[in-house]
C-alpha positions in Angstrom: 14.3 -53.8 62.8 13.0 -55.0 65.9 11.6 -52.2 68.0 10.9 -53.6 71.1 11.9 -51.8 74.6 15.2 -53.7 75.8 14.5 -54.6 79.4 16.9 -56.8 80.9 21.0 -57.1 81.3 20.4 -60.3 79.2 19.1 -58.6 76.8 22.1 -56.7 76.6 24.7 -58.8 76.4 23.2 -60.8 73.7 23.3 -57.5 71.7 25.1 -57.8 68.7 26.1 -54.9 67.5 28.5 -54.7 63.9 30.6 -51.9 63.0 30.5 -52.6 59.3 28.3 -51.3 56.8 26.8 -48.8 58.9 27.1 -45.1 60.8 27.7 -45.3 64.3 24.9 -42.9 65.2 21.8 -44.5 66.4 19.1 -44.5 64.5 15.3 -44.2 65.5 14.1 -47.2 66.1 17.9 -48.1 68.4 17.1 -45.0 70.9 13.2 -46.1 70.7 14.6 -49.1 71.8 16.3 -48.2 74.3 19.4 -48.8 73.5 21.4 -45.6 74.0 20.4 -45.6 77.6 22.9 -45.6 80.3 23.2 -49.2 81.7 22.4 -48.6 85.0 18.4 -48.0 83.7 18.3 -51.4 82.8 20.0 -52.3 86.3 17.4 -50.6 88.3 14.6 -52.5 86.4 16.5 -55.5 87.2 15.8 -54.7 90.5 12.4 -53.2 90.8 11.2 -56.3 88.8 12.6 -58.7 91.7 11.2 -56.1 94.2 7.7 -56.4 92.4 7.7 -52.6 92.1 8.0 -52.0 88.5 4.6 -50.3 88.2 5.2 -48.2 90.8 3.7 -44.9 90.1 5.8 -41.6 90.3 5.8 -37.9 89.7 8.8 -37.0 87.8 10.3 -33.5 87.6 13.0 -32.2 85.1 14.7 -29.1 85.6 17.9 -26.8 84.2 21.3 -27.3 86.1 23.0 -24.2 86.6 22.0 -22.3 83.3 18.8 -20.4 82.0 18.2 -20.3 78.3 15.6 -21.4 75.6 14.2 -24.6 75.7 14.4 -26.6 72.5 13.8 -30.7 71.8 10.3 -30.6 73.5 8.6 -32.2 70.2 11.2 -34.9 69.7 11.0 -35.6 73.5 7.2 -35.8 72.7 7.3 -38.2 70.0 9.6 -40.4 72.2 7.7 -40.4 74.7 4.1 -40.4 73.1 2.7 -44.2 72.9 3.7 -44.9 76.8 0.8 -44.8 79.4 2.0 -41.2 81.1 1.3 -37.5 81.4 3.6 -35.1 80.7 3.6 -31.3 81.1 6.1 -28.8 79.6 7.0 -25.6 79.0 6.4 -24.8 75.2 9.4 -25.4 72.3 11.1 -21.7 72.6 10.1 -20.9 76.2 13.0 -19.2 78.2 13.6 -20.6 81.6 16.2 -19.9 84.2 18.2 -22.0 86.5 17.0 -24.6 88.4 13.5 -24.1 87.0 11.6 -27.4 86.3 11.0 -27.2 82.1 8.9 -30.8 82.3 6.7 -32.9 84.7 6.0 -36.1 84.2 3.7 -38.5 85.6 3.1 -42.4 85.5 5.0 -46.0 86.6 8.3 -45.6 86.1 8.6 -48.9 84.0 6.9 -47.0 81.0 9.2 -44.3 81.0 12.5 -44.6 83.0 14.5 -46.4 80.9 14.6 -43.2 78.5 15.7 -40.6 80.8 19.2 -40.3 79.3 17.5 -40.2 76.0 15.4 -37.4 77.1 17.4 -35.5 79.1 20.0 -34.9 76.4 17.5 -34.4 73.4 16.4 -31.5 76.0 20.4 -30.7 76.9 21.5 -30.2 73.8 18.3 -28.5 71.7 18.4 -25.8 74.5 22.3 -25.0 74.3 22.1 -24.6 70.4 18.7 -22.5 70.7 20.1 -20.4 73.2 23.0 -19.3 71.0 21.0 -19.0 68.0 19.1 -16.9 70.1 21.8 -14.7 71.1 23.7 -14.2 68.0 20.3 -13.3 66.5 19.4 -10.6 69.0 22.6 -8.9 68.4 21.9 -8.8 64.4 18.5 -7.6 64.9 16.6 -7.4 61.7 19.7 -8.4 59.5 18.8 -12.4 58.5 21.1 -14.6 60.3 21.3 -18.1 58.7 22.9 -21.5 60.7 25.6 -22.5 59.0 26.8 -25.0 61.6 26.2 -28.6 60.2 29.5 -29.5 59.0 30.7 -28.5 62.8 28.7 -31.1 64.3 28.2 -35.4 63.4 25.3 -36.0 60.7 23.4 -37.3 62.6 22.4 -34.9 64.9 23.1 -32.0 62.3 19.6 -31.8 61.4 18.5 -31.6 65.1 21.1 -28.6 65.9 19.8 -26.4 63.0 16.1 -27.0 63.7 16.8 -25.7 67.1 19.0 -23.2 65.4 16.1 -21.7 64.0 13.9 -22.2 67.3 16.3 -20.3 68.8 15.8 -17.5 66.3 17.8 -18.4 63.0 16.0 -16.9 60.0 16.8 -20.3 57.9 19.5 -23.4 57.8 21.5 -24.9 55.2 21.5 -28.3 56.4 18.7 -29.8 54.3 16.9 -32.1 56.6 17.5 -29.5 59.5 15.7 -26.9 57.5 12.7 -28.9 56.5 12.3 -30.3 60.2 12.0 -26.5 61.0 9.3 -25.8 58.7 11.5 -23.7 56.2 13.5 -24.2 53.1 17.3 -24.5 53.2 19.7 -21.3 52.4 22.7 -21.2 51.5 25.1 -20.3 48.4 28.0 -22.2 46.7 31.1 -23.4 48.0 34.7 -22.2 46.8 35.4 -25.8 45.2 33.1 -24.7 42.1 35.0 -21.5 41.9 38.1 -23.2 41.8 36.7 -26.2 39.7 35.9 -23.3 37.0 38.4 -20.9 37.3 36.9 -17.4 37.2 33.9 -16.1 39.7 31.9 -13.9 36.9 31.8 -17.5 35.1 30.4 -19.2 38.2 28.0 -16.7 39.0 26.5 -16.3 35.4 25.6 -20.1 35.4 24.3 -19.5 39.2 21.9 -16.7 37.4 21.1 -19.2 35.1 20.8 -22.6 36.4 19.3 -21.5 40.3 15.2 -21.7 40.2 13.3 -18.6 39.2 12.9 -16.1 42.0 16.2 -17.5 43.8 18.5 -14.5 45.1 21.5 -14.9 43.3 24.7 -14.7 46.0 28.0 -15.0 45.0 31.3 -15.9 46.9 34.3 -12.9 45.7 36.5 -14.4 47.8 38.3 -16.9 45.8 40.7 -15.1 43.4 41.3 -11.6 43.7 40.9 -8.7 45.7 36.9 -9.0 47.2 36.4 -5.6 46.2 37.3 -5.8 42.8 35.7 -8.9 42.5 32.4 -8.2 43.8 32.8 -4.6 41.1 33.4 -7.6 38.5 30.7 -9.9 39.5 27.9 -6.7 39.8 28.7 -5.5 36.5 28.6 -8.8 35.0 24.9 -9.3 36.7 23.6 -6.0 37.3 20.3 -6.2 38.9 20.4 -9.5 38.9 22.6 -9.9 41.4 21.3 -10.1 45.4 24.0 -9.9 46.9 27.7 -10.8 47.5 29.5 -13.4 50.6 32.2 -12.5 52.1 34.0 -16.0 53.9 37.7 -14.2 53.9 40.3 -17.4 55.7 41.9 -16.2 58.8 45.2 -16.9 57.3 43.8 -13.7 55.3 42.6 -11.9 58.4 39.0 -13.2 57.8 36.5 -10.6 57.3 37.0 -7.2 59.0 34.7 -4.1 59.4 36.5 -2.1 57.5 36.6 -5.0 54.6 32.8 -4.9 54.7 32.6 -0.9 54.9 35.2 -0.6 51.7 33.1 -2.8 49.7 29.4 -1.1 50.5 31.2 2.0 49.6 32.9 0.7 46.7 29.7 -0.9 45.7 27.7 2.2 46.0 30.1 4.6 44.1 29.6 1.7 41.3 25.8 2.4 40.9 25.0 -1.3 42.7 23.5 0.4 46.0 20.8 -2.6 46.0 23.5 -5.5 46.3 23.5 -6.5 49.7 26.8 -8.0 51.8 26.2 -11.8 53.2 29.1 -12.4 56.0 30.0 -16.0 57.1 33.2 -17.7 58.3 34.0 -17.2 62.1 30.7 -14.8 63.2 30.2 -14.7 66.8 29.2 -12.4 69.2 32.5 -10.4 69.4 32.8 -9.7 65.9 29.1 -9.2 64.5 28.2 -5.8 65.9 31.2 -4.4 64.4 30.2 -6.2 60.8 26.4 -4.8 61.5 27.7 -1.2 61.8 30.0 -1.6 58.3 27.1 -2.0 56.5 26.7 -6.2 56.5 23.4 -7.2 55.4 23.7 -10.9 56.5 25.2 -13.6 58.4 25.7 -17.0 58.5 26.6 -18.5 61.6 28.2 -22.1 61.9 30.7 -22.9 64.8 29.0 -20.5 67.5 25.5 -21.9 67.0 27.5 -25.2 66.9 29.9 -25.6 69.9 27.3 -24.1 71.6 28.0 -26.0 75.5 24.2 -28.0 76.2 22.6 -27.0 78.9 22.5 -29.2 81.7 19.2 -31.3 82.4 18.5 -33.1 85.8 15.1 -35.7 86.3 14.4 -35.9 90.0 11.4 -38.3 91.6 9.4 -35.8 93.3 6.4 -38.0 94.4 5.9 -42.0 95.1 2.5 -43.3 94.8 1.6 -39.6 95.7 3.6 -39.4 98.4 6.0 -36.4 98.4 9.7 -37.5 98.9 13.7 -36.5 97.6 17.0 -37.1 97.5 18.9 -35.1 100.2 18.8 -31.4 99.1 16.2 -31.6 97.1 12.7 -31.0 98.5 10.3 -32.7 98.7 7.0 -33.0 96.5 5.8 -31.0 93.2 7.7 -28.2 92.3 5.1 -24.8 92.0 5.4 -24.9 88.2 2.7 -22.9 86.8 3.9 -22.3 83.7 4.0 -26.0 82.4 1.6 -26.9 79.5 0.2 -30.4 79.5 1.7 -32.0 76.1 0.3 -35.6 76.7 
C-alpha cells in the first residue's frame, strides 16, 4: 500500500475505500497515512498552504482533561511520530499524572505533525484509561497474579493494544496473544468450557491438558461445567494429584457467579482432601467491588476482562503553546510553555 501522508481534501475525495474483503479497522500504514484523522486537519492545511504558513514552527502541549491516571501508548505515539522532523518530550510509559497536567511536549512546523493529532491523542486516551484500571484492580489484589482477560470485550483490532497497556498498568500477563507478546510476556490463560462440553467429562479434559500442555505449564482446570465446583474440583485433584496447579472458577450469573463463600468452601474442601498446594484462579465478572471479598476466601488468582476493558479513556487535549517562539493561547488557556519538569525528551 501506498504510505504517503494524505494532504489535501482532493485527496480525500478521490479515496476509495471498499467494504469487501477486509476488517474495517485501520491498519498501520492507513493511520500512518493519515487517514483516520478528523477532516478538519486536512482543512487547516488547506488553509495554511494558501496562507504560505505551512512550516510555521510551533510548541505543542498535550495534557489530561479532567482525570489523573497512568499514562500508557507513549511507544506507539513514538513510532508514529518518529521519522517526522520534531522534538518531542514525555513523561515515561507508566508515569502517573494528574489532571490537567501536560504528559507530552512537542516541538516543530506544524505541517510534519498536525495532521496526526487525533491519532495521537486517542492512542494516549485510550492506553491510559485501560492502564489506569489495570492499575487499580491490581493494587487491590496485591501479590495474588491478576491476568487481563479483556480481549473478547473490545474490537480485534485494538485488543492487542488494550492488554499491553493492561499489563503497563500492572497486569501480571494477557491472554490475548499479540497483546501479550507486544508487552514483553507470554500469553496465560486456560481452556474454554466448549472443550468441556465438546468431551463430556472435566477429569477427561484435564488429563489430556496434563498431557498435551508443554512441559513445565501449570496445569488449570475449569470445574465449572458439570457438577457441583466443589465436587468437581475433589474429582479433578484426585485424578491429577500434584500435578494439578490449580483450579478456575468462571460460575454464570444466572448461577450467582462466583461468591466468597464459593471460593472459601472449596479451599476448605480442598484442604480437608490433602490438595493444600492447588491454588483457586477466579475470572468471570471481577472488579473492584467483588475482588477483596474473593482475596479474603482464599482466591489465589484473577482474571480480569470487562473492568480492564470498559475502562472509560482518559481525555487528552493538544493546545499550541508557542508560535515561532512566541508565547500565545486560546482564551483560558495561558499563554507559553507549561513548567513541566518531569517530561523526558523521547525524540
Amino acid at each position: 500500500m501506498d504510505v504517503s501522508l494524505i494532504k489535501s481534501l482532493k485527496e480525500v475525495e478521490e479515496l476509495k475505500v471498499s467494504t469487501e474483503n477486509r476488517l474495517f479497522s485501520a491498519n498501520n500504514d492507513e493511520i500512518m497515512r493519515g487517514l483516520t484523522t478528523d477532516i478538519y486537519f486536512i482543512k487547516t492545511r488547506e488553509i495554511l498552504k494558501e496562507l504560505n504558513l505551512l512550516q510555521t514552527s510551533v510548541t505543542a502541549e498535550v495534557f489530561a482533561g479532567r482525570a489523573g491516571g497512568m499514562l500508557a501508548g507513549v511507544a506507539e505515539v513514538k513510532n508514529l511520530l518518529k521519522d517526522k522532523n520534531i522534538e518531542v518530550w514525555s513523561l515515561p510509559e507508566g508515569e502517573f499524572f494528574k489532571e490537567k497536567e501536560v504528559v507530552m511536549r512537542i516541538q516543530g512546523k506544524y505541517d510534519d505533525f498536525g495532521i496526526y493529532e487525533t491519532a495521537f491523542l486517542g492512542m494516549l486516551a485510550s492506553s491510559s484509561g485501560w492502564a489506569t484500571a489495570s492499575h487499580y484492580i491490581k493494587s487491590l489484589a496485591g501479590n495474588k497474579p491478576v491476568i487481563c482477560f479483556g480481549a473478547r470485550h473490545v474490537h480485534p483490532a485494538v485488543a492487542p493494544v488494550m492488554e499491553k497497556a493492561a499489563v503497563t498498568g500492572g497486569a501480571d500477563g494477557a491472554s490475548c496473544i499479540l497483546g501479550a507478546k507486544l508487552a514483553g510476556v507470554e500469553p496465560s490463560g486456560t481452556v474454554p468450557h466448549a472443550v468441556f462440553l465438546i468431551v463430556g467429562d472435566t477429569v477427561k479434559v484435564a488429563q489430556a491438558y496434563k498431557t498435551v500442555m508443554p512441559s513445565g505449564s501449570p496445569v488449570i482446570v475449569l470445574v465449572d461445567t458439570f457438577k457441583d465446583e466443589a465436587e468437581e474440583a475433589l474429582r479433578v485433584a484426585e485424578a491429577l494429584g500434584k500435578d494439578l496447579n490449580s483450579v478456575r472458577l468462571d460460575t454464570p450469573s444466572e448461577r450467582g457467579g462466583v461468591t466468597p463463600g464459593l471460593v472459601r468452601e472449596i479451599r476448605a474442601r480442598l484442604d480437608q482432601a490433602g490438595y493444600p498446594q492447588v491454588k483457586i484462579l477466579v475470572s468471570g465478572g471481577v472488579n473492584p467491588e467483588r475482588l477483596p471479598g474473593l482475596v479474603e476466601a482464599g482466591a489465589d488468582a484473577f482474571g480480569v476482562g470487562s473492568y480492564i476493558s470498559n475502562a472509560l479513556p482518559i481525555d487528552m487535549t493538544m493546545d499550541i503553546k508557542e508560535i515561532n517562539g512566541i508565547p500565545i493561547a486560546k482564551r483560558g488557556r495561558i499563554p507559553g510553555q507549561t513548567q513541566a519538569p518531569r517530561l523526558k525528551r523521547i525524540l
